[in-house]
LOSE-423916 format. One record per residue (C-alpha): x, y, z; residue in one letter. Coordinates in steps of 0.1 Angstrom, whole numbers. Example, Ala and Ser with C-alpha at 12.3 -4.5 7.8 and 13.67 -1.06 7.14 Angstrom:
2
123/-45/78/A .
137/-11/71/S .
//
This chain:
548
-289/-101/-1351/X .
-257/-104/-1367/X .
-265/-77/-1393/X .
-280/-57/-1366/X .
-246/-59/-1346/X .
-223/-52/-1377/X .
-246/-20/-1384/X .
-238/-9/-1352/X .
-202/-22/-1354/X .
-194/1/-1388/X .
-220/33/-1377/X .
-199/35/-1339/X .
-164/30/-1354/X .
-168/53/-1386/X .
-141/79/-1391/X .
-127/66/-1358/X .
-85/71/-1350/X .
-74/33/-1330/X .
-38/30/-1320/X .
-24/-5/-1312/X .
6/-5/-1293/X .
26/-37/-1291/X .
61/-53/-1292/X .
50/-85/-1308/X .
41/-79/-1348/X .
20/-112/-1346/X .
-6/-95/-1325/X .
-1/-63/-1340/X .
-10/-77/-1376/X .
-41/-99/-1362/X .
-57/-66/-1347/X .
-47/-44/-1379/X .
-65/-73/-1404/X .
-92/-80/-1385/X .
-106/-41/-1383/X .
-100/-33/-1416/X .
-131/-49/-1423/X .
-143/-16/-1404/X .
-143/21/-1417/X .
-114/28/-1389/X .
-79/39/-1388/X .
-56/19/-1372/X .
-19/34/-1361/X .
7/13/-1346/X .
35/15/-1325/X .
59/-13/-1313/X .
69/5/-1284/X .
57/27/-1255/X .
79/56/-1260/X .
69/54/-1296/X .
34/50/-1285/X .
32/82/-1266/X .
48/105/-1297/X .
18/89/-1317/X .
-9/94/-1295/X .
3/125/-1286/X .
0/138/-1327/X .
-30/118/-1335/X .
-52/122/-1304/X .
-63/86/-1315/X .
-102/76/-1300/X .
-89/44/-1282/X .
-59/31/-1273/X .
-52/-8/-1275/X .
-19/-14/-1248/X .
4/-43/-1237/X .
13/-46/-1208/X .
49/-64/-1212/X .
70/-43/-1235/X .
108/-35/-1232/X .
118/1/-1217/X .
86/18/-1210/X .
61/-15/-1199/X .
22/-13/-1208/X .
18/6/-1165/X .
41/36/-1172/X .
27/44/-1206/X .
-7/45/-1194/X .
2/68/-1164/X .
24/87/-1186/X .
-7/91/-1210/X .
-26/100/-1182/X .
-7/127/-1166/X .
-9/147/-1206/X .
-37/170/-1205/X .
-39/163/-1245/X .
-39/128/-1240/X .
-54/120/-1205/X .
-90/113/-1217/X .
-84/90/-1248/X .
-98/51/-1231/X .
-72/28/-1229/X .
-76/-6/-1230/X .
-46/-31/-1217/X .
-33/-63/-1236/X .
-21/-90/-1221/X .
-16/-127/-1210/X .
-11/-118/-1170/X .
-46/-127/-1153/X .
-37/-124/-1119/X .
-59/-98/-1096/X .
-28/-77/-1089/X .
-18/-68/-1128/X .
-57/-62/-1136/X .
-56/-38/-1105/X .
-19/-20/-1112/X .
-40/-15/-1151/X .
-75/2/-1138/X .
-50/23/-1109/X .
-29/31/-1141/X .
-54/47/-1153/X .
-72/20/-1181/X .
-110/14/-1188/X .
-108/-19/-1196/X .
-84/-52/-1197/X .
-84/-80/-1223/X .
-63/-114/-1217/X .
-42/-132/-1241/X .
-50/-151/-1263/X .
-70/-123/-1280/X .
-105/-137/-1292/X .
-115/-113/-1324/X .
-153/-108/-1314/X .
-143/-96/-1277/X .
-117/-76/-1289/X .
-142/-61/-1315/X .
-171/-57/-1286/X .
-151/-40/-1260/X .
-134/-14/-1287/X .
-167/-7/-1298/X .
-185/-7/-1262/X .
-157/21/-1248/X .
-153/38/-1282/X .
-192/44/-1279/X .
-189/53/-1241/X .
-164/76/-1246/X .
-182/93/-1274/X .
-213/99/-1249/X .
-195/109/-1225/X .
-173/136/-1250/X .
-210/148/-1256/X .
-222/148/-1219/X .
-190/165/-1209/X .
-199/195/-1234/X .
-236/191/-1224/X .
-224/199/-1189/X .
-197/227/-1202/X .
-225/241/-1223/X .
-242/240/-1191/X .
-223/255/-1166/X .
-212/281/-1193/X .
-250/288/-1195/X .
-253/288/-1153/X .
-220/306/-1152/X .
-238/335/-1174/X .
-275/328/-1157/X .
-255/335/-1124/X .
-241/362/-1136/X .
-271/380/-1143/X .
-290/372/-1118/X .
-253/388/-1098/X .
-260/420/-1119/X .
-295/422/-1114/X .
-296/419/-1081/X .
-263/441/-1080/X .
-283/463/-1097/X .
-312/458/-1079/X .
-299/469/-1048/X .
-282/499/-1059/X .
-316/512/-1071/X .
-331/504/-1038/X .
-302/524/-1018/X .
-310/548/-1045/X .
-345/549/-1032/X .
-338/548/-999/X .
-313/576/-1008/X .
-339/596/-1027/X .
-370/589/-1000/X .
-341/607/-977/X .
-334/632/-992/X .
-372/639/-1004/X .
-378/638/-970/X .
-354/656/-953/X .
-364/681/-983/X .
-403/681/-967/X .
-396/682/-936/X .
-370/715/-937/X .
-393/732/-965/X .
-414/760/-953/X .
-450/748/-972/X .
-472/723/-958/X .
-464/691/-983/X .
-490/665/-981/X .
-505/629/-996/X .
-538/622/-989/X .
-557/589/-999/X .
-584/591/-1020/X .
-612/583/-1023/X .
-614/581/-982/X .
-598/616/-978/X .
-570/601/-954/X .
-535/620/-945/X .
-508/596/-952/X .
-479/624/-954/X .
-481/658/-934/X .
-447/679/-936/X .
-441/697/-903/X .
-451/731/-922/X .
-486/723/-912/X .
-480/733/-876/X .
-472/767/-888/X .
-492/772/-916/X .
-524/758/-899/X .
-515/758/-863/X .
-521/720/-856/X .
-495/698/-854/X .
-492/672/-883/X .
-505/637/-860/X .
-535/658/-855/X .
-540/662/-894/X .
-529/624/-890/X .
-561/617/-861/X .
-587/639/-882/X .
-591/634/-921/X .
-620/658/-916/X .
-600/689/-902/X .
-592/702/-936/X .
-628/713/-936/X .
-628/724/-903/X .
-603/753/-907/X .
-615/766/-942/X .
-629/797/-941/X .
-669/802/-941/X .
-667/817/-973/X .
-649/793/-993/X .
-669/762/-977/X .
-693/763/-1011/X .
-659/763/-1039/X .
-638/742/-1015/X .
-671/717/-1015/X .
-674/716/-1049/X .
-639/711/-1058/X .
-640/683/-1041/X .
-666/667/-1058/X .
-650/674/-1089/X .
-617/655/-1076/X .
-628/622/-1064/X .
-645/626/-1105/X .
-610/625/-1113/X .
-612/665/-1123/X .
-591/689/-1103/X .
-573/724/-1112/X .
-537/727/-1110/X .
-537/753/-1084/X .
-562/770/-1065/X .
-562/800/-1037/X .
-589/802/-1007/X .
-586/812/-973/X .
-586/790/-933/X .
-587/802/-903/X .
-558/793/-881/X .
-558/776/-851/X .
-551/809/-829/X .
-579/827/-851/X .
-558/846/-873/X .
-575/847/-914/X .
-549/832/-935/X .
-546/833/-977/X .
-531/799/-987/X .
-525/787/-1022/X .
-525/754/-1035/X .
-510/732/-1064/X .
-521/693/-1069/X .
-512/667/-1088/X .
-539/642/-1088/X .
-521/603/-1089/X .
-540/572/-1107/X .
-542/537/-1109/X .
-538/517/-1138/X .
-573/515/-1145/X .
-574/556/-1147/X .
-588/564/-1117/X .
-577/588/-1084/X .
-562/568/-1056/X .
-540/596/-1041/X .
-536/640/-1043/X .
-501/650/-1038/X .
-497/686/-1031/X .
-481/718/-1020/X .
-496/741/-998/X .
-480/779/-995/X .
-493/806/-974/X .
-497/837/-994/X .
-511/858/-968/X .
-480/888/-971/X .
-484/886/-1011/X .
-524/891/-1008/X .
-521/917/-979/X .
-496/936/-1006/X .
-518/931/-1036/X .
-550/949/-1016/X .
-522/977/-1006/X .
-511/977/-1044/X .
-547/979/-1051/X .
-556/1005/-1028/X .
-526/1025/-1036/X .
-538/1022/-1077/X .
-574/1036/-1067/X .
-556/1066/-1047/X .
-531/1069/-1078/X .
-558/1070/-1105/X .
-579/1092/-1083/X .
-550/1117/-1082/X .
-545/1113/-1119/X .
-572/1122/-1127/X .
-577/1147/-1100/X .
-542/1164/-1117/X .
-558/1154/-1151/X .
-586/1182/-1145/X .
-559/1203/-1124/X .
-537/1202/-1163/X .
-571/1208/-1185/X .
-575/1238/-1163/X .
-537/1250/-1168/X .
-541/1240/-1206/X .
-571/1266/-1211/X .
-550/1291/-1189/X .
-523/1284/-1210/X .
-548/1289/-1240/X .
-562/1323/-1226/X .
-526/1336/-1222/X .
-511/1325/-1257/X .
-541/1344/-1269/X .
-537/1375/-1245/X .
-493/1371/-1259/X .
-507/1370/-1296/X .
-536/1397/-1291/X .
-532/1422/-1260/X .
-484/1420/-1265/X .
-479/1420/-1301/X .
-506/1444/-1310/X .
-487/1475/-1287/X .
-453/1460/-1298/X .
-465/1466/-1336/X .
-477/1501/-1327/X .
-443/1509/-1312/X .
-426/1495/-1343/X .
-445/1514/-1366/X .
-440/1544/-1346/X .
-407/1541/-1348/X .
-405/1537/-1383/X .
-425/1565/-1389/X .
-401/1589/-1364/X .
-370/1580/-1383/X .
-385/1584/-1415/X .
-404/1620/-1405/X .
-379/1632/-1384/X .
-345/1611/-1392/X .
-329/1638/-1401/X .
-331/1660/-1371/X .
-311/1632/-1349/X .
-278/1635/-1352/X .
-259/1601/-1353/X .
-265/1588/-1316/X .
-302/1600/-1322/X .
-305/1571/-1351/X .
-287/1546/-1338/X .
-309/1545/-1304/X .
-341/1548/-1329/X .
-324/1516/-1352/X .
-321/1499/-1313/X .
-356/1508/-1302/X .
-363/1489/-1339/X .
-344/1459/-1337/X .
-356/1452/-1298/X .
-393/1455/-1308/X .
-385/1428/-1338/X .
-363/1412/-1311/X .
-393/1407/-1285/X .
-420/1398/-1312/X .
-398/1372/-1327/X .
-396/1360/-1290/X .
-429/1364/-1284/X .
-436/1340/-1315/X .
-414/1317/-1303/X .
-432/1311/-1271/X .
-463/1306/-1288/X .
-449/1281/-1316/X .
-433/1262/-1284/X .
-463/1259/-1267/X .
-484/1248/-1296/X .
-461/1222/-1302/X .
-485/1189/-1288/X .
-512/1210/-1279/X .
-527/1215/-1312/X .
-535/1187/-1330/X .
-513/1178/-1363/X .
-524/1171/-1397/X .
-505/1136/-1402/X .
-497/1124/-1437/X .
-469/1105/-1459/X .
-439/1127/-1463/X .
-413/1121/-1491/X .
-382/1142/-1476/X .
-363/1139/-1510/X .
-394/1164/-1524/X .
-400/1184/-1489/X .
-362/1193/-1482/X .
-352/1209/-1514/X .
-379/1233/-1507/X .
-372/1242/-1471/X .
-333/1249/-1485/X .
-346/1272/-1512/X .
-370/1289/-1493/X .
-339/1299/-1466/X .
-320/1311/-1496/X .
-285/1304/-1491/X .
-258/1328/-1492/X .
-233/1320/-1522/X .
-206/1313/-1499/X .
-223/1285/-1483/X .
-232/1249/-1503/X .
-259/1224/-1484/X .
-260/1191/-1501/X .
-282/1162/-1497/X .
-257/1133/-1491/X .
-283/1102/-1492/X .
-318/1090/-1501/X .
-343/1104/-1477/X .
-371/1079/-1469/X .
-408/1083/-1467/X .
-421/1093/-1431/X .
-451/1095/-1414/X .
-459/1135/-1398/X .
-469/1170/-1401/X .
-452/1185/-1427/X .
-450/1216/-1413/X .
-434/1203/-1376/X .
-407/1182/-1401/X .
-400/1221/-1420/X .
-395/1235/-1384/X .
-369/1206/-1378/X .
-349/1211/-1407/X .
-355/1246/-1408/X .
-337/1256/-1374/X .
-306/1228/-1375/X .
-299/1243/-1414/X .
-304/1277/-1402/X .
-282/1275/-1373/X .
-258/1263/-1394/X .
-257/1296/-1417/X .
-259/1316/-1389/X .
-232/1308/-1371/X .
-210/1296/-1402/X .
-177/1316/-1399/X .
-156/1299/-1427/X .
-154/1316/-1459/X .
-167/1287/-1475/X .
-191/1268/-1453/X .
-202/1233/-1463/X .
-236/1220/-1447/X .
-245/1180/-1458/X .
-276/1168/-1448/X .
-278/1127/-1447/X .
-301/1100/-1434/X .
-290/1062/-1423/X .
-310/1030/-1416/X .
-308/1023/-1377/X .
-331/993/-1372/X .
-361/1009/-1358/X .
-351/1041/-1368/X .
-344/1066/-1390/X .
-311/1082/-1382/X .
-306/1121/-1394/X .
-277/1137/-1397/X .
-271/1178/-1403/X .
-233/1182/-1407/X .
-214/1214/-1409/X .
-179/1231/-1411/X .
-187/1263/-1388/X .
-172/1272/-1355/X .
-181/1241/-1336/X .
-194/1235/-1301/X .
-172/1233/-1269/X .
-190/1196/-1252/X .
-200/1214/-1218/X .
-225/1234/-1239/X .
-243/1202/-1255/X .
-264/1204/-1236/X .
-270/1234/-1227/X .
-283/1244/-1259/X .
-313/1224/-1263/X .
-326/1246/-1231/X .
-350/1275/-1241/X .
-337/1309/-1243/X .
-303/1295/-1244/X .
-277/1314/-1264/X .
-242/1312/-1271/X .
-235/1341/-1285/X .
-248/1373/-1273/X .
-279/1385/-1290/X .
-266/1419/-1305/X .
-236/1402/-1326/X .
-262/1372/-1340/X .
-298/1378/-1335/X .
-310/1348/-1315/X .
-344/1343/-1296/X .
-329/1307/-1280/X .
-358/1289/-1289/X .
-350/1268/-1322/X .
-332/1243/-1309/X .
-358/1241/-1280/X .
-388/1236/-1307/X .
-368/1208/-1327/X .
-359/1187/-1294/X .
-396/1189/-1284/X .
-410/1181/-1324/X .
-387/1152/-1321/X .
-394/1138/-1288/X .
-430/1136/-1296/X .
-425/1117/-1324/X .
-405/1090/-1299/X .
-373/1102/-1312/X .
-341/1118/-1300/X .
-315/1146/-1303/X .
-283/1152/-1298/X .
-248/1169/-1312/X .
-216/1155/-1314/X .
-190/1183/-1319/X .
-155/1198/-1316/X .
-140/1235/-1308/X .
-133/1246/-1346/X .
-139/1216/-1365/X .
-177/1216/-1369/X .
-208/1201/-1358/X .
-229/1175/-1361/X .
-267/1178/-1352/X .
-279/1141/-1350/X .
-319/1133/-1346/X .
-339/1100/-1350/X .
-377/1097/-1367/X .
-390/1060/-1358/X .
-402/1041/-1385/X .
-433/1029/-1365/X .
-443/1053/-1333/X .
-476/1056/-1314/X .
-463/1089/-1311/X .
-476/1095/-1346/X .
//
């Protein structure tokens, strides 16, 4: 028992801080000697001002006080010990040879745990240090038990004040969102709906079913079954079997049929689903929109109609343009045959009177022969004109891979230029897909026009081509008299001439039969120019074209 006390003794006071404070060194010394036999420090103080400096910088584990000491007695230095916050939980346990009730009461009210008379007797002294050395040990530990505790309630409490913080901010969310959802259904113009599956029962009806179906939504509400009720005889068959197919859990996004209103009017309606399932997969509820479509299928059947009428016309004015086309034909053939034939007679006639009888006409006599001349070539080259203009698209072209940088030397050569006038190619030509001889007529008539009309003593014509995306972007650049703008036009219009036709003999029709070659290749045409400074005939090829 002994052994088993002294284990206890050494394991509770190991590493332990004890301060004795007491004006009599006797005492003092008896306590100091008698727990060095223990693995505790003992401080001492012979005072209790001395006392409180000591306890105060050692936060000693126990304090051992007498009562009867000079200045500051045993009483004040316990309250004084008390009232520190450093110092106000180390046990204090009073010394002394008072026994009366009163002193034992002043030293518990003071603020001590425990009180030990005088004489001292070793083995209590030893049992009570030990006893309130352990107790304040546990209770050190059940004091941060509890602060560990309450720290741990403090931050339970405060999530369970966040959650439900939170909590109720996503329910006023809800109820915020269930507002505005339905102040959203109830304004909109469709019918909005949820219906129960698999018994088909309405839980939501917007108030749009009172226009759209002409009952008011608490009969939708009293009659699961009116749905079929009001759909139209012939859709009772698909409406039947889409149904089927929903409570199977299969259902179309959208679907159109038609009800009969309430008054008896035939209504189109069109309607999108969204099929809603429980955790085990399968339908509990159809959500859905329902719009009536009756204007948009009303204007589709007049769109449609108006398509039948339209392609009936086209192709009533399809035959009406065959027929024109062949008149055309006939009359480019009667131009070429039953025209040129006379005009060739008179021409040679002519010819043949100026060179029999030219010298019997004086002066005046020749020159209105040389008139009669030129006016005959004048009207055939016209004549030509027309019927190259009005082959253009009719007659079918021979398509085929074109290298411009071969076919453009030999249109320049076979214009023969004047010495006084230089054309130079400027770039690499690409490869293009046409009839060669509709891509000759192009070049032919801007380059012509351009030596024509050239009035500088040295005129410069520069043929170029440019990449321009989906393009090919042609350029025929001179330095002639130029172009004033309000004719840019103008130009492009057949029989269109600038100048008059006895100073530069001019049909009007070249610049007509290169805007319509290169339109119906998908391209364009236009000039750019300035009163004496030029012109610039620009034209695009596309690299890809139906056209072709």
């Amino acid at each position: 028992m002994e052994s088993m006390l002294q284990h206890l003794y050494h394991s509770v006071l190991q590493d332990k801080v004890l301060l004795l404070i007491d004006d009599e060194p006797m005492n003092l010394d008896m306590l100091a000697v008698y727990l060095k036999k223990y693995p505790v420090k003992i401080l001492v103080a012979w005072d209790g001002k001395s006392g409180l400096d000591k306890a105060q910088r050692a936060h000693p584990d126990l304090i051992l006080l007498d009562i009867m000491m000079p200045e500051i007695d045993g009483f004040e230095t316990c309250r004084m010990l008390k009232t520190r916050v450093d110092t106000r939980d180390i046990p204090v346990i009073f010394m002394t040879a008072l026994t009366d009730i009163e002193h034992k009461v002043r030293a518990f009210q003071a603020g001590a745990v425990d009180y030990i008379t005088k004489p001292l007797q070793q083995e209590e002294v030893l049992a009570r240090i030990v006893t309130h050395v352990r107790l304040h040990h546990l209770n050190e530990q059940l004091e941060q038990k509890v602060r560990e505790r309450t720290n741990e309630l403090v931050r339970t409490n405060q999530r369970l004040q966040q959650e439900i913080s939170e909590r109720q901010q996503a329910e006023e969310a809800l109820r915020e969102s269930e507002a505005r959802f339905r102040r959203l259904a109830e304004n909109a113009k469709d019918m909005i709906y949820r219906m129960l599956l698999p018994e088909g029962r309405y839980e939501y009806i917007s108030p749009a079913a009172a226009d759209l179906s002409g009952y008011m939504p608490e009969e939708w509400y009293a009659n699961p079954e009116l749905i079929r009720t009001i759909i139209h005889p012939d859709w009772q068959t698909y409406f039947a079997f889409q149904w089927e197919k929903l409570l199977q859990g299969d259902l179309p996004p959208e679907y159109e049929y038609q009800i009969i209103h309430k008054s008896g009017d035939i209504k189109w309606v069109n309607q999108r689903n969204v099929l809603i399932r429980d955790t085990e997969n399968k339908p509990i509820a159809l959500e859905g929109i329902v719009t009536d479509i009756t204007a948009r299928k009303q204007a589709e059947e007049e769109v449609h109609r108006l398509n039948v009428e339209l392609e009936q016309r086209v192709h009533e004015r399809t035959a009406e343009l065959e027929v024109a086309n062949n008149e055309l034909q006939s009359f480019a053939y009667i131009v070429s045959h039953d025209l040129k034939a006379p005009l060739r007679a008179i021409a040679k006639l002519s010819q043949w009177l100026l060179e029999d009888y030219g010298s019997a006409f004086d002066a005046q006599g020749q020159d209105m022969v040389n008139l009669l001349i030129s006016r005959v070539k004048r009207l055939d080259n016209l004549i030509d004109g027309i019927l190259e203009y009005s082959r253009i698209g009719r007659v079918d072209s021979h398509l085929e891979s074109i290298d411009l940088n071969q076919l453009l030397p030999e249109v320049i050569d076979s214009m023969t230029p004047p010495p006084n006038i230089q054309i130079a190619i400027a770039s690499e030509l690409p490869l293009i897909l046409g009839d060669t001889t509709r891509i000759q007529q192009i070049f032919a008539n801007l380059i012509g026009n351009a030596m024509k009309f050239m009035d500088k003593p040295r005129g410069i014509i520069t043929i170029s081509c440019e990449d321009a995306g989906a393009d090919w972007r042609f350029s025929v650049v001179d330095n002639g008299p130029g172009i004033d703008p309000k004719y840019h036009d103008k130009i492009f219009q057949i029989f269109q001439t600038l100048q008059p036709r006895d100073e530069f003999e001019s049909t009007g029709i070249g610049l007509t039969i290169v805007k319509k070659i290169v339109e119906l290749y998908g391209g364009k045409i236009w000039v750019e120019s300035t009163i004496g400074q030029g012109s610039t005939f620009y034209f695009t090829v596309p690299k890809k074209s139906e056209s072709f």
